[in-house]
N, C-alpha and C positions, 0 to 999 in steps of 0.2 A: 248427337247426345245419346248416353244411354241413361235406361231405365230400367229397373231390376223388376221384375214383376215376382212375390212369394207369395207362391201357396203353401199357406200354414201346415196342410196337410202332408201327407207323404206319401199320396195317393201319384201316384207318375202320368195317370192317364188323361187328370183330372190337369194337372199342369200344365202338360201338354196343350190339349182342349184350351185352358185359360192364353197360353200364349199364342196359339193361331188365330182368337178372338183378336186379343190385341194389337197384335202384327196387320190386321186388319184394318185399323183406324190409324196407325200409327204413321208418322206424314214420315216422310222421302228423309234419309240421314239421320232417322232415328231406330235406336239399335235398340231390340227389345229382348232381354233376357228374364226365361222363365227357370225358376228355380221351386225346389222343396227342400225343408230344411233335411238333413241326412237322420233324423230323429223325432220321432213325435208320432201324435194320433194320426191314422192312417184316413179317419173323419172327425170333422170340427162337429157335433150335438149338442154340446151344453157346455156348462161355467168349467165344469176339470176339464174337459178336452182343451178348451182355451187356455186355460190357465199353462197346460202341461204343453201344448205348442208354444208359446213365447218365447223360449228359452232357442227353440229351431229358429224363431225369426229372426233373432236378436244377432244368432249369428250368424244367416246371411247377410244381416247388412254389415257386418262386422266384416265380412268377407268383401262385398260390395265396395265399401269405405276403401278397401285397399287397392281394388280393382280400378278406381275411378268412377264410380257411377254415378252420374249427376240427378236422379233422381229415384222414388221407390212408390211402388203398389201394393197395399199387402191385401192378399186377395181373397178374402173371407167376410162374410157378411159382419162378424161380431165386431172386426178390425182389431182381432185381440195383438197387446202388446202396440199400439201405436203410439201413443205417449213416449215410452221408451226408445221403439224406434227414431222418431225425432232427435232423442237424446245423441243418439250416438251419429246419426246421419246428418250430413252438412249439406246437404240438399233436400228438396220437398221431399214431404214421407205420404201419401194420400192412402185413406182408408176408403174399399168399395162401397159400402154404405153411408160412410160421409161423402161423397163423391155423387152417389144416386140419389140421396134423399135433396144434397142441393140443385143437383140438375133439373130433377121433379119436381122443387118450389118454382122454380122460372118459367115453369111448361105450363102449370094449372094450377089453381088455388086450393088445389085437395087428391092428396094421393093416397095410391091402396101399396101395399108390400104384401109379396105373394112368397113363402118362405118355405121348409122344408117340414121339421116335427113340429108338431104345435107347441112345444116344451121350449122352442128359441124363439117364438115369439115375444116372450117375457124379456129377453137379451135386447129384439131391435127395439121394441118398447122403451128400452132406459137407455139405447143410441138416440131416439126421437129426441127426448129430455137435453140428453149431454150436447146435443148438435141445435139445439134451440128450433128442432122439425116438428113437435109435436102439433104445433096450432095449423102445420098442411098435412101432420098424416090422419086421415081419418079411417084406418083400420087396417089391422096386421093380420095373415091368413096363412095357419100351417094346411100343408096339404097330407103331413103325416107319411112323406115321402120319408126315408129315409135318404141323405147324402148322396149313398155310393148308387142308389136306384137311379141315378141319375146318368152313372157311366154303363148301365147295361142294354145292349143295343137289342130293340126289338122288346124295352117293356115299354107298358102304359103311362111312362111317368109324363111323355106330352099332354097328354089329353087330360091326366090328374092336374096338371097345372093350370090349363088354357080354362077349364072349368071353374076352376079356383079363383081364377081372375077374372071371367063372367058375373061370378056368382059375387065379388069383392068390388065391382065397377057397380053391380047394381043395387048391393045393399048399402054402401057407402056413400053413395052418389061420387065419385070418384072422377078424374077426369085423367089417370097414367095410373100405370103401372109402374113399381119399383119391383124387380126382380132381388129376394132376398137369399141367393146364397152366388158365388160364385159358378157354382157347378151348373147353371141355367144360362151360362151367358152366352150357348150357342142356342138358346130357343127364340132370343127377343125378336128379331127379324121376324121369325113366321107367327110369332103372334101380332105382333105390332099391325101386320095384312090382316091378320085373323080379327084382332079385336076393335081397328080402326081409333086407337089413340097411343100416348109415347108408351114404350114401354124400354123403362131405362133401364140398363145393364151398367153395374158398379165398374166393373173392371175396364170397358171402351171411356165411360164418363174419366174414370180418375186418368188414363192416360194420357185424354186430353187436357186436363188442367194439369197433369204433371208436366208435359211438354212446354205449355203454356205459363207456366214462374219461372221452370228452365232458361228459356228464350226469353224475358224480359229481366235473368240475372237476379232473382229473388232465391234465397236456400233460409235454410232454417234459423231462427234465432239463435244465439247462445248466449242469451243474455239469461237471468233468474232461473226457472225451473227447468228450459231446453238447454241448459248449457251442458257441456259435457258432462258423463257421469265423472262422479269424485275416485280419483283410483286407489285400490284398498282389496288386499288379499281376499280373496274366495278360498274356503273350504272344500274339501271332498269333491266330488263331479266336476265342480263348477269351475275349480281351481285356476281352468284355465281362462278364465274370464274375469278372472282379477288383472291386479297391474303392481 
């Protein structure tokens, strides 16, 4: 099977990173392609970064669809554009933070997310809502990292986090961690030793439940709102994403 895995970003190094995690979990004759769209915020921050990335995810899977891909990751904590994704993809589409925050309800009755600005906290907050997570997450925690402090080798951003999740297990009463952005998913391992409970990483969780519909032949609806989008001329830019 393959599985397209997008970083919304267009960060290459970040991608990268994202796909050697999941090549990691990913079982025997599953092929794992990581991708960035050729266009977009170079960091996912806030609501217009998301916003102005969707249109890069949209056509990966656009690309994917024709490739063959039997399934998709898209690898950002906000899960921006998944809905649509859906739309256009005939196989599962999993969003990292629906992926983590369910894996986290099965683990402990109460979970903490450990995220980046404290400004997207507000974003996984109305994921809790729309994912029906709110009554296991009991607290969201920017560490004020920026993104990209994430791919620079030799800063502090380990210790800002493993803190963050200390300080998030104990005020919480929490019992896992949800790691809140993609860019952390090569730290869970050594906190997981360090803090002594799950600490689940979006992008390993979603590609085993993406593997997992794959292999028992489940793909997306097309029935009512997932059904293909309606085809109808696009203007300017976009033009090529009409029909």
């Amino acid at each position: 099977m393959i599985i397209k895995v997008i970083n919304p970003n267009t960060t290459q190094s970040m991608t990268d990173k994202i796909g050697a995690t999941a090549r990691l979990v990913a079982a025997a004759g599953t092929e794992i392609i990581a991708a960035s769209p050729r266009f977009g915020p170079v960091s996912i921050e806030g609501h217009y970064d998301e916003a102005l990335s969707v249109v890069g995810v949209l056509d990966e899977i656009r690309s994917g669809e024709a490739a063959g891909v039997d399934a998709y990751v898209i690898a950002c904590f906000g899960d921006p554009g998944l809905l649509a994704a859906r739309e256009l993809a005939s196989g599962p589409v999993i969003g990292i933070a629906e992926a983590a925050m369910h894996a986290a309800s099965v683990l402990t009755t109460g979970f903490s997310v450990v995220t980046t600005l404290v400004r997207s906290c507000i974003i996984a907050e109305h994921l809790t809502h729309n994912y029906g997570m709110a009554k296991f997450c009991r607290g969201i925690h920017g560490t004020d990292l920026a993104v990209l402090d994430l791919e620079e080798s030799g800063s502090d951003a380990y210790q800002i986090v493993l803190n963050s999740c200390r300080q998030a297990l104990a005020t919480d009463r929490s019992g896992a961690i949800v790691m809140g952005c993609a860019g952390m998913s090569d730290l869970c391992v050594r906190l997981q030793d360090e803090l002594e409970v799950p600490v689940i990483d979006g992008v390993t969780a979603a590609i085993k439940w993406a593997e997992g519909m794959v292999a028992i032949g489940l793909k997306t609806s097309k029935k009512g709102d997932l059904a293909l989008p309606i085809g109808k001329p696009f203007s300017g830019d976009l033009a090529r994403f009409g029909k």
